[in-house]
C-alpha positions in Angstrom: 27.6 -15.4 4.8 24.9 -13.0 5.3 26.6 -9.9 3.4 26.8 -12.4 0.5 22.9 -13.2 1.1 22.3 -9.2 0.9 24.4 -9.0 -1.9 22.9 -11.6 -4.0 19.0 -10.4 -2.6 19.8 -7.0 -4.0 21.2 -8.6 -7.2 18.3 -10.8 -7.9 16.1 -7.5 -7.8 17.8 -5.4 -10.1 18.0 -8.7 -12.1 14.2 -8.9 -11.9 13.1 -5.6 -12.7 15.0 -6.2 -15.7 13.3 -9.0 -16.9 10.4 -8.5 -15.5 10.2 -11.9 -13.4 8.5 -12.6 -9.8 10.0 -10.5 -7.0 8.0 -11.2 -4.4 7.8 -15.0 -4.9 11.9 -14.9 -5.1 12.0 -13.1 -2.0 9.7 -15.4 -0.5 11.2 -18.2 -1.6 14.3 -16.6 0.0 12.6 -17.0 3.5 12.7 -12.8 3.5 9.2 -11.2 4.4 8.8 -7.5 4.3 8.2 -5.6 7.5 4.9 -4.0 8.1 6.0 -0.2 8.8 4.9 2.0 11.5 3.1 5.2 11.2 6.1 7.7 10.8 7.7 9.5 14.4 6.9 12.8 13.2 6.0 15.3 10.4 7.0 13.7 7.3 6.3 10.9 4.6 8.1 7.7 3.9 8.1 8.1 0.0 6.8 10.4 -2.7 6.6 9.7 -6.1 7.6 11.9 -9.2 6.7 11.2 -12.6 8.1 7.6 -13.0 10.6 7.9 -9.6 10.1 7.3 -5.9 12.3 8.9 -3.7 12.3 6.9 0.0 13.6 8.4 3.2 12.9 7.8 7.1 14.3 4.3 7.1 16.7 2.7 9.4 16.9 -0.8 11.1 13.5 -1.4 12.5 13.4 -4.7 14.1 10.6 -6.9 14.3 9.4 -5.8 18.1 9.2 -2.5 16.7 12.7 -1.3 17.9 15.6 0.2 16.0 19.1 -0.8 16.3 21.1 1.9 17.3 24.9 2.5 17.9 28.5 2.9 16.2 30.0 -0.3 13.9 33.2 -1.2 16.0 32.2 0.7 19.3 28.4 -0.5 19.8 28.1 -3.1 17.3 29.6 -6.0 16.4 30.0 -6.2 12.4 27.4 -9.0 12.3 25.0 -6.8 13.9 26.1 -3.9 11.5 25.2 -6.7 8.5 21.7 -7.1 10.4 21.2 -3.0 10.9 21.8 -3.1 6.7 19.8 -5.9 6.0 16.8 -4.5 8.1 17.3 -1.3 6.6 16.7 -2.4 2.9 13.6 -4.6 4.2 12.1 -1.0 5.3 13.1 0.3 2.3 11.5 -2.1 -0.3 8.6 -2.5 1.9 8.2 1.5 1.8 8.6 1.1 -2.2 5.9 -2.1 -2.2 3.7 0.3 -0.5 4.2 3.3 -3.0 3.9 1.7 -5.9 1.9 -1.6 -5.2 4.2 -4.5 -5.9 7.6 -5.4 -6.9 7.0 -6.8 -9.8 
C-alpha cells in the first residue's frame, strides 16, 4: 500500500502545481511532514537555482534520528524498506525544493 501512497503523493503534486492548489496543506492533510535537513557532509550545495529551474542533488533516505538507510534491495533490504528508502528520499527532496524556492505552492 505504501508505493501506491508515493505514487498518489507525487500525483497530487504535479496535479497541484498545475492548478495551482494548496500543497502543503494536502501533504499535511496526508499525515507527511517534511524533514528538517542537515548542514551538507562536505563541500557542496543541496540545490541551485537557474533562471526558472532548480536542480537538487545530495539526497538520499535520511531518517528521522538523523541516519541514512543504507544497503542493496534484495540483499540488505527488504522491498518494504526499499519503499521507505524512496519515500524518505523524495521527503529530502521536496523539503530541499521548499527551502530553495520558499513554498510549494
Amino acid at each position: 500500500m505504501k508505493p501506491l501512497q508515493l505514487v498518489s503523493g507525487v500525483a497530487m503534486l504535479v496535479s497541484c502545481a498545475t492548478v495551482g492548489a494548496d500543497v502543503e496543506g494536502k501533504l499535511e492533510a496526508m499525515g507527511i511532514t517534511l524533514p528538517e535537513m542537515p548542514a551538507p557532509a562536505a563541500n557542496y550545495v543541496r540545490s541551485t537555482r537557474t533562471g526558472n529551474l532548480v536542480f537538487l542533488a545530495g539526497h538520499g533516505p535520511l531518517r528521522p534520528d538523523g541516519s541514512y538507510i543504507t544497503g542493496r534491495l534484495g540483499d540488505d533490504l527488504s522491498i518494504e524498506q526499499g519503499y521507505e528508502a524512496a519515500r524518505l528520499g523524495c521527503l529530502a527532496l521536496l523539503s530541499s525544493l521548499k527551502t530553495e524556492i520558499g513554498d510549494l505552492d
